[in-house]
C-alpha positions in Angstrom: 24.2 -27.5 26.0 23.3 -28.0 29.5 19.2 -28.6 29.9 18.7 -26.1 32.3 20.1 -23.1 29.8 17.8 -24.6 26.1 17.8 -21.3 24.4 17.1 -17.6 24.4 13.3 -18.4 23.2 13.3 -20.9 26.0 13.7 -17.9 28.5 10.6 -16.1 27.6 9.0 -18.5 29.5 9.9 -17.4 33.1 9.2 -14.1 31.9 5.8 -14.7 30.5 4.4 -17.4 33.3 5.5 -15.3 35.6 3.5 -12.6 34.5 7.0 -10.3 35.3 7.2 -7.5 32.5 9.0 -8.8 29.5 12.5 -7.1 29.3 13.0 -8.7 25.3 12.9 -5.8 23.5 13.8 -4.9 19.8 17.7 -4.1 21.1 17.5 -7.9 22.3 16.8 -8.7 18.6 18.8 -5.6 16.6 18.6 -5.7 13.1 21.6 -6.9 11.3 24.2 -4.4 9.6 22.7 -5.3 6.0 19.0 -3.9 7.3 21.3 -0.7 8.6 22.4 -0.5 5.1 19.5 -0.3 3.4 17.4 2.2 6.0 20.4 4.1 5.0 19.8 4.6 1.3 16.8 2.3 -0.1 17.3 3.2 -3.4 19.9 1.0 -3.7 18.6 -1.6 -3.0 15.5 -3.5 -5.9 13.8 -5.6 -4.0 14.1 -6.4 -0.5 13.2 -9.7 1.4 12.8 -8.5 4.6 13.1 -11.5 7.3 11.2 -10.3 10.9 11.4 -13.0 14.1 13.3 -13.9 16.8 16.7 -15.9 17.3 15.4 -18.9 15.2 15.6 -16.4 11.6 18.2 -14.2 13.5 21.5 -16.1 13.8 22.7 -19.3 13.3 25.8 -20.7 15.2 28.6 -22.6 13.6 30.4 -23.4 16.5 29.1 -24.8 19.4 28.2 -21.8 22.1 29.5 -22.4 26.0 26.1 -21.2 28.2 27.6 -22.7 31.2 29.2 -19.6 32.4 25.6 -18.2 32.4 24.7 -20.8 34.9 24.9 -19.2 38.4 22.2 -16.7 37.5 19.7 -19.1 35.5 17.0 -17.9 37.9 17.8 -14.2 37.0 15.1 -14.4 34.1 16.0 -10.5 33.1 19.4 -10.7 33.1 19.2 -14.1 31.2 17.6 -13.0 28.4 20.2 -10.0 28.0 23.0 -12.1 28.7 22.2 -15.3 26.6 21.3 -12.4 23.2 24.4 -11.0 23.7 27.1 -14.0 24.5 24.9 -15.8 20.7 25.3 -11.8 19.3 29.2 -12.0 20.0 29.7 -15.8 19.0 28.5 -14.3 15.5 30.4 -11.3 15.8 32.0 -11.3 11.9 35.9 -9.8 13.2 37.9 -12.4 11.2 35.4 -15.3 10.7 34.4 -14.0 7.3 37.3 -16.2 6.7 35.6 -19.2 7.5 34.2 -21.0 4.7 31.1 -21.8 6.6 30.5 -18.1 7.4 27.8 -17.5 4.8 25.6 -19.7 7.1 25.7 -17.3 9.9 22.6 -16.1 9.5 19.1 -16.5 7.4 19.8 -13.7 4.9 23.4 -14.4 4.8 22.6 -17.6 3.1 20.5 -16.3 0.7 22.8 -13.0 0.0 25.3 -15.8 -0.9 23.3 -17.5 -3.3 21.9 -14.1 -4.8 25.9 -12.4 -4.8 26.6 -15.7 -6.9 24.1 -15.0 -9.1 24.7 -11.3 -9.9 22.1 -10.0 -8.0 23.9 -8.0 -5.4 27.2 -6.5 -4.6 29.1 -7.1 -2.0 33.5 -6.5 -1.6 33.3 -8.1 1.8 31.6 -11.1 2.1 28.7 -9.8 2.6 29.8 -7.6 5.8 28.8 -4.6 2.9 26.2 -4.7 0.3 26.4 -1.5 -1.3 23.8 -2.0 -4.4 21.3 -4.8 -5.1 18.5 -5.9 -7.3 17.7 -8.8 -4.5 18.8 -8.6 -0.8 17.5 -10.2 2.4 18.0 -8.7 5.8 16.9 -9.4 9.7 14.5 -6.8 10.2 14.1 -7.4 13.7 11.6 -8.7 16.2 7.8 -9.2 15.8 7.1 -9.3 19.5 5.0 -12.4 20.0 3.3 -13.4 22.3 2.6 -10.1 24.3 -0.2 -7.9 22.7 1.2 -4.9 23.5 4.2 -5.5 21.9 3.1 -7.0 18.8 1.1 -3.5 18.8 3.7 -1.9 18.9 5.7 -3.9 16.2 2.2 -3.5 13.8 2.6 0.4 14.2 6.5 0.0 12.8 5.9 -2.0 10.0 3.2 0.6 8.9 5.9 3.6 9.5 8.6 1.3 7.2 5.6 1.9 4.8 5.2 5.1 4.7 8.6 6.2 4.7 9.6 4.1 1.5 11.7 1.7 3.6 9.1 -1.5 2.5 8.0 -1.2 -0.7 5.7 -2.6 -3.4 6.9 -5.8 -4.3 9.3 -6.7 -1.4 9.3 -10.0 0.2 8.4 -10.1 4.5 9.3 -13.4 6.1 7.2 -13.3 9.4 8.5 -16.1 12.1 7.4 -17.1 15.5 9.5 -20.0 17.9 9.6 -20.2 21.4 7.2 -19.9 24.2 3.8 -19.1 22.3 1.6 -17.5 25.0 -0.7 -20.3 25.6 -3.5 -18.9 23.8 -4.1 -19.6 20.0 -7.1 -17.2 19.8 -5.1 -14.6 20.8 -2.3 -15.7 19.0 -4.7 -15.7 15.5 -5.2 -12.3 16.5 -1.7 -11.2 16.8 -0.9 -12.6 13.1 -3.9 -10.7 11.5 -3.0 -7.4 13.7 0.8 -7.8 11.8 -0.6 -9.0 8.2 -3.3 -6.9 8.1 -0.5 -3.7 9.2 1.0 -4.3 6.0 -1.3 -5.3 3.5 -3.6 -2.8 3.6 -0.5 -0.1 3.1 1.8 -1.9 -0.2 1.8 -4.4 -2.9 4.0 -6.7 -0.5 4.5 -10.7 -0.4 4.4 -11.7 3.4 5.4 -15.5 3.9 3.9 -17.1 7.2 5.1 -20.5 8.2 4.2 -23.0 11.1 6.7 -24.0 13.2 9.0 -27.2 13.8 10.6 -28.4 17.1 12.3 -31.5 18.3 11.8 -30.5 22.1 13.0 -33.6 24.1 10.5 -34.3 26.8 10.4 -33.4 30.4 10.5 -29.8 31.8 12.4 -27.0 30.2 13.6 -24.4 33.0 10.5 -26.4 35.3 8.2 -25.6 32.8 6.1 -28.1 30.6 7.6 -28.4 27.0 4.1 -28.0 25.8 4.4 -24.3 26.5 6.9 -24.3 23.6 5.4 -26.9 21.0 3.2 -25.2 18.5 1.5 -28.6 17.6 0.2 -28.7 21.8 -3.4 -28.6 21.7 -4.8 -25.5 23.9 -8.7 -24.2 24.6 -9.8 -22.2 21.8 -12.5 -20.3 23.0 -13.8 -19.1 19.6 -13.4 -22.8 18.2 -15.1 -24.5 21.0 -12.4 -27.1 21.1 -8.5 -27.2 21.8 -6.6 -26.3 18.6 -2.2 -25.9 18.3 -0.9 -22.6 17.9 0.3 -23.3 14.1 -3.0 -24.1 13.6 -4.4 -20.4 14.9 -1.4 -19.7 12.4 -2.6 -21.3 9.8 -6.1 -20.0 9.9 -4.8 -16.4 10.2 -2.8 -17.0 6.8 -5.6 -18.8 5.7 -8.4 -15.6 6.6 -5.1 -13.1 5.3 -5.0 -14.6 2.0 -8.6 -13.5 1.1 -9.0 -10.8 2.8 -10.8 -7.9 1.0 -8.8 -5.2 1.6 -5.5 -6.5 1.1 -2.9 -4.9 -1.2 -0.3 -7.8 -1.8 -0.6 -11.3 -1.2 0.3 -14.5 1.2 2.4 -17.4 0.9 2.0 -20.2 3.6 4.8 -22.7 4.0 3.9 -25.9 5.7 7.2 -25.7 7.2 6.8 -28.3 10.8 5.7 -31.1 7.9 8.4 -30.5 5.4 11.4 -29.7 8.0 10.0 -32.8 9.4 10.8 -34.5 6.5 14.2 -33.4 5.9 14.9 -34.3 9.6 14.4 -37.6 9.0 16.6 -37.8 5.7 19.3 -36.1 6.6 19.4 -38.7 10.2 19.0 -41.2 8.0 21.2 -40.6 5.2 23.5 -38.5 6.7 23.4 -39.1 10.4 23.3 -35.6 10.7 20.9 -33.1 12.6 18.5 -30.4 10.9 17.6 -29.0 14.6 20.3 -27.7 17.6 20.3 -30.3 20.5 17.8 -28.0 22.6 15.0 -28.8 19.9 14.2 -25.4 18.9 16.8 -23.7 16.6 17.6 -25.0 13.5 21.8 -25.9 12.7 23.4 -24.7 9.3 21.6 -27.8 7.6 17.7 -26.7 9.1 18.9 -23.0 7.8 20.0 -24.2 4.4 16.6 -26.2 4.2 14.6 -22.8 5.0 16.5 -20.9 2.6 15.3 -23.4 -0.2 11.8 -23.2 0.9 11.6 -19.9 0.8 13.1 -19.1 -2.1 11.3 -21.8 -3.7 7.8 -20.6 -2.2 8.5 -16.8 -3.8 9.5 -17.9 -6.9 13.0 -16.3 -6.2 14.7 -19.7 -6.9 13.8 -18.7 -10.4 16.8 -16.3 -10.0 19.6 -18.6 -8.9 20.9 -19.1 -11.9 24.3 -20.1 -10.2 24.3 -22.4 -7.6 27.5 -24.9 -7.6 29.6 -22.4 -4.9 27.2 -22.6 -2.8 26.3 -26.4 -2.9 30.1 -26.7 -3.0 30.5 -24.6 0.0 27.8 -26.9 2.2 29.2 -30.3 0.8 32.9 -29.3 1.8 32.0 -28.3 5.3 29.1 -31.2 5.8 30.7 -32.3 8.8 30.1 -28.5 10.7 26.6 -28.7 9.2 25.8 -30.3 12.6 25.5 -29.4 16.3 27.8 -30.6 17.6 29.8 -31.8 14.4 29.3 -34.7 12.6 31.8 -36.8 10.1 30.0 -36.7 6.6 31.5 -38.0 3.5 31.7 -34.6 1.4 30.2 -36.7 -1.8 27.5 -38.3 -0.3 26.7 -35.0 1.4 26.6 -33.5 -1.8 24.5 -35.8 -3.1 22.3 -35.0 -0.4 22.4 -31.9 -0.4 21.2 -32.0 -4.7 18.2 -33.5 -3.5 17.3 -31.8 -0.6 19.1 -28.2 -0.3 19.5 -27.2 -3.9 17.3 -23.8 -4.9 
């Protein structure tokens, strides 16, 4: 896609440099249908892996997505951010792609509902478009509203009300993700992570998973702006270290201070994931000539999603519950050549070959 149009995290940038009022609220980021399903009747639903970020956890495209007619207002920072969540909202839109066999990589949670539907954990007569009971489910939960305090705030006060009302309960899984522009601040961005963990760990017996981020940025300007503003291993002043530190490291030491915090009710998991999608990068271009990240540097294809899925399951001890994985392996090794942005010929057995080693629960 065209420079000048990188990605809907890219936009926050002009928003937040600015200093104009953010207009990215949580109908910018809506929670998918499945999350709908289960506010609806949580007792359902067992347990609940409840995935909260932006666009990078949100969607994931299969197809290539035509910004260009965006173009003529690129300067119109408000109306860009609305625009560009909408046209990626209706490139996902399910209508008759539940057809595709590629479809169950729309999305995070998808992927996972796939693997835990094969494995008898949850019901679904649809594809996944319904999930009417489950003993494991994953859902977009919806936006964590980094890097502006008072929206991360406000995003605190909603997790504790999901609390409180039963809709997060003991034993439920919360995938916290940041990408995009970070603020520029780590200190304040250390603060932002312990105002969300904390939130939630003092209320329920909860897992949250925290992971540092992964880019592959091209240099030069993105929108005018330095892509420093949205690498999370850029050194910036830390005031309260007394020298420069990244913002996944400020993420790493608020996992780090969350995991032994006294008052805490659940636990943390930390997944190194910069240094292990780092690796799989480099495999899969090796082995594969195929691409983990989207051309923009930011948002991971169907083969960076597949690679989170594993390392999350993996990291909460879910893979334990995949007892059947062969449809879904199948599924990426047939399709290997879509796996890419844009696509890429891949001989389905050495992709599944590939794919063993590196995507397999």
């Amino acid at each position: 896609m065209p420079n000048v149009l990188r990605s809907l995290c890219c936009l926050l940038a002009l928003l937040s440099l600015s200093g104009a009022p953010c207009p990215v609220s949580a109908q910018e980021f809506p929670p998918d249908p499945t999350y709908d399903q289960i506010a609806a009747n949580r007792d359902a639903y067992g347990r609940v892996v409840f995935i909260f970020g932006d666009s990078v956890v949100m969607l994931c495209s299969l197809e290539e997505i035509d910004f260009s007619t965006l173009k003529e207002k690129s300067n119109d920072s408000q109306y860009m951010v609305s625009a560009m969540a909408n046209l990626m909202r209706e490139a996902e839109n399910p209508g008759d792609k539940t057809a595709d066999p590629l479809w169950p990589m729309h999305s995070l949670a998808s992927a996972l509902n796939f693997l835990f539907a094969a494995s008898g954990l949850l019901e679904t007569p649809d594809k996944g478009a319904t999930i009417p009971t489950a003993r494991v489910v994953a859902a977009y939960a919806g936006p964590l509203g980094h890097p502006f305090p008072k929206d991360v705030g406000q995003r605190a006060a909603v997790l504790a009300k999901h609390i409180e009302s039963g809709l997060i309960r003991d034993g439920d899984i919360l995938v916290f993700e940041d990408a995009g522009f970070h603020g520029q601040d780590p200190d304040a961005y250390e603060d932002h992570w312990l105002r969300l963990g904390q939130a939630v760990l003092s209320r329920a017996d909860v897992t949250v998973v925290m992971c540092d981020m992964f880019d592959a940025i091209p240099d030069g300007p993105v929108m005018g702006f330095p892509a420093e503003a949205f690498r999370f291993e850029a050194p910036y002043p830390s005031a309260r270290l007394g020298s420069p530190r990244s913002h996944n490291q400020a993420l790493r030491d608020a996992a780090a201070r969350l995991a032994v915090w006294p008052d805490s009710k659940g636990r943390v998991v930390f997944i190194d994931l910069r240094r292990r999608m780092e690796a799989f990068r480099q495999a899969l271009e090796t082995d594969l000539g195929g691409r983990a990240i989207m051309p923009e540097g930011i948002h991971p294809s169907p083969w960076g999603v597949a690679f989170m899925a594993r390392e999350i399951l993996r990291a909460t001890g879910l893979s334990e519950q995949i007892t059947h994985r062969d449809a879904y392996l199948d599924m990426l090794a047939a399709n290997a050549a879509r796996l890419s942005q844009p696509r890429s010929a891949v001989d389905a057995a050495r992709a599944r070959v590939f794919i063993d080693a590196w995507v397999a629960p």
